[in-house]
C-alpha positions as CSV (number, residue, x, y, z in Angstrom):
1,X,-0.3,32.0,-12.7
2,X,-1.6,33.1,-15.6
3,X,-4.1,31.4,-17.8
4,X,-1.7,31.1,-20.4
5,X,0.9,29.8,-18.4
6,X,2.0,26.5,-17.9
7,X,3.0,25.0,-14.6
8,X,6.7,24.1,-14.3
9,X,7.4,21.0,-15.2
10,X,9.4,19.0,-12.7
11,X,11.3,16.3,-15.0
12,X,11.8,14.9,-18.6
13,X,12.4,11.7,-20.3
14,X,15.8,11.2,-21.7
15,X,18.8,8.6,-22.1
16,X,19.8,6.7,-19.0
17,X,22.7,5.5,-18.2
18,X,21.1,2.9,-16.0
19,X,19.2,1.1,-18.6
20,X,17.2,2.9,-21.7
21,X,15.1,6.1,-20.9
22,X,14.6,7.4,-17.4
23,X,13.2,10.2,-16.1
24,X,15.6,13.3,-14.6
25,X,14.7,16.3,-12.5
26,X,14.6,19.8,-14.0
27,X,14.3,21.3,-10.9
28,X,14.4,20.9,-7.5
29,X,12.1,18.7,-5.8
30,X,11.6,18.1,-2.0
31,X,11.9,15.3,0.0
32,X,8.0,14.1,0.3
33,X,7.0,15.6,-2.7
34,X,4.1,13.6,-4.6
35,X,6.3,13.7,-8.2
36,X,3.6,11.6,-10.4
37,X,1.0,8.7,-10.5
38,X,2.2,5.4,-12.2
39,X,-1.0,5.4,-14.4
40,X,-1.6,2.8,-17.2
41,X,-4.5,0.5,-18.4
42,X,-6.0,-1.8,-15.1
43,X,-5.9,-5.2,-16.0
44,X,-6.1,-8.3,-13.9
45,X,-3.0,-11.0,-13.0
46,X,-4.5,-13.2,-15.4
47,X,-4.1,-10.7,-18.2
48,X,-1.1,-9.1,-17.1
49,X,0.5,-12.4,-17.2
50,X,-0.5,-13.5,-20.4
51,X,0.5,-10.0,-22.0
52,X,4.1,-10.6,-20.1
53,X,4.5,-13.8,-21.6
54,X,3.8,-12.9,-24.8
55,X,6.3,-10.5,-24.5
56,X,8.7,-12.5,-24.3
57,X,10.8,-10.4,-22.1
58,X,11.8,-10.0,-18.5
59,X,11.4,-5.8,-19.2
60,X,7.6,-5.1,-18.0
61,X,6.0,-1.9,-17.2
62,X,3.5,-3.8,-15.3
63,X,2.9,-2.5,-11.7
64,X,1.4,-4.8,-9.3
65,X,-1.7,-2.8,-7.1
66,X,-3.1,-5.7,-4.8
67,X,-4.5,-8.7,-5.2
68,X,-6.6,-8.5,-8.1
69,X,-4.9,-5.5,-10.2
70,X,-2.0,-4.6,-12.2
71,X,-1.4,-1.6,-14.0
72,X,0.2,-1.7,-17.1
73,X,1.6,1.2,-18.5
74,X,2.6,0.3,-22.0
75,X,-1.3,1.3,-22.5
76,X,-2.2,4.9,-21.6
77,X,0.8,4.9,-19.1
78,X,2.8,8.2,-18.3
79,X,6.4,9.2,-18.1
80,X,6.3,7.0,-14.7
81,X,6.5,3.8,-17.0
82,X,10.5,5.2,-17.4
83,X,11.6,5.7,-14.3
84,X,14.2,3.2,-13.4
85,X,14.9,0.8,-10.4
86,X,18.0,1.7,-8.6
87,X,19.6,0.0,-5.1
88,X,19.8,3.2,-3.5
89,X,16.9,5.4,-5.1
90,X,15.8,8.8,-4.3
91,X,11.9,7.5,-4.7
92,X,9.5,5.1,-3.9
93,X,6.0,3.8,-4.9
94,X,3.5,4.8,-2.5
95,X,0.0,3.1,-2.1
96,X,-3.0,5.6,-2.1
97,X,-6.5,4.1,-2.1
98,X,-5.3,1.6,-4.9
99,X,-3.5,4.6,-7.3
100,X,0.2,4.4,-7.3
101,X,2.2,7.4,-6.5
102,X,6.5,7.8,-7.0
103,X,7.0,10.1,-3.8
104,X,10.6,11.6,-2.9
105,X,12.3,10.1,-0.5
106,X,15.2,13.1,0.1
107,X,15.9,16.1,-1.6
108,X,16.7,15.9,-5.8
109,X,18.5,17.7,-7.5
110,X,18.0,19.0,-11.2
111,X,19.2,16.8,-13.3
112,X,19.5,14.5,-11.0
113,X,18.0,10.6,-12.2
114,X,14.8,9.5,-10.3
115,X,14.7,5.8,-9.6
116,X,12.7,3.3,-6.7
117,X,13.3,0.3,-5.9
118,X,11.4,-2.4,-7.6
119,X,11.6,-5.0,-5.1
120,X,10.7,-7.4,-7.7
121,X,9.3,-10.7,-5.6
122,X,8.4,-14.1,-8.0
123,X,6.5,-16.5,-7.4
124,X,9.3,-18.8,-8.5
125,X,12.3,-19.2,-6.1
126,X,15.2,-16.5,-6.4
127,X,18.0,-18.5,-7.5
128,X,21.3,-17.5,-8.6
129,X,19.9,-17.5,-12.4
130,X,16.6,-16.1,-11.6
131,X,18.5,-13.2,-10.3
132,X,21.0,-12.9,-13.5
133,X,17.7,-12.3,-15.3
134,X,16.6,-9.6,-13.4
135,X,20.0,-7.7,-13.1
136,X,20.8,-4.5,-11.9
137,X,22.5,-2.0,-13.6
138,X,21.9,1.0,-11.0
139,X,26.0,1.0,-10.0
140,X,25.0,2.2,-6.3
141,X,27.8,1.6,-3.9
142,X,25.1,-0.9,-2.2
143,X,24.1,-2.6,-5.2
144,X,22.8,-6.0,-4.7
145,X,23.2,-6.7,-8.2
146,X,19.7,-7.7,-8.6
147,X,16.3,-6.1,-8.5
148,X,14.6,-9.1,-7.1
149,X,13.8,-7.9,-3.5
150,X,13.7,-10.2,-0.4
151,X,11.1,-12.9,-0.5
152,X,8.4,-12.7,2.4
């Protein structure tokens, strides 16, 4: 390549017909392939917490990393912030030495939506309206209708 050339890139932000923007393949990309880091501003639980609720909202782009940090992407987060959670995704979130990678989990094809699933786990108790609040909208023939994941 060129120094004037620009590497291909591998997806775009649009409209989702999941929920709001999501991020779609342009090309090809293989199963195992590293597609991006979920960057964003480290912050602790404390803080992410009190930024949450004063949000008012159950929509975060706050990923937890361990312990003590969360990343939030609504400050200097990338396109990652957009990709949405799905049932039956073609993703997941991948732990490397405390940096969050979305790494392909089969083949995608362009234009194809990426998703992971969130796995969403409160500390609260996953009750029937606890789930309502954190409904999915992915339409996957296995759709559990929530994004809360299993509680361990």
């Amino acid at each position: 390549m060129s120094r004037n050339q620009r590497p291909l890139r591998r997806f775009s932000v649009r409209c989702s017909s999941i929920q709001g923007r999501g991020v779609f393949a342009l090309r090809p990309i293989g199963k195992g392939t590293r597609v991006v880091e979920y960057t964003g501003e480290r912050v602790s639980h404390r803080e992410a917490d009190r930024r949450h609720d004063a949000q008012g909202s159950t929509h975060t782009m706050l990923f937890i990393v361990d312990r003590k940090t969360v990343i939030d992407a609504t400050r200097d987060g990338n396109s990652a912030r957009w990709i949405n959670h799905s049932c039956s995704p073609n993703c997941e979130a991948v732990d490397d030495e405390d940096r969050i990678y979305i790494e392909a989990i089969r083949n995608i094809r362009p234009g194809e939506e990426l998703t992971y699933d969130y796995n969403l786990v409160l500390e609260e108790p996953h009750t029937s309206a606890a789930k309502r609040e954190h409904a999915c909208l992915c339409s996957a023939r296995s759709c559990r209708g929530t994004m809360l994941g299993k509680k361990r």
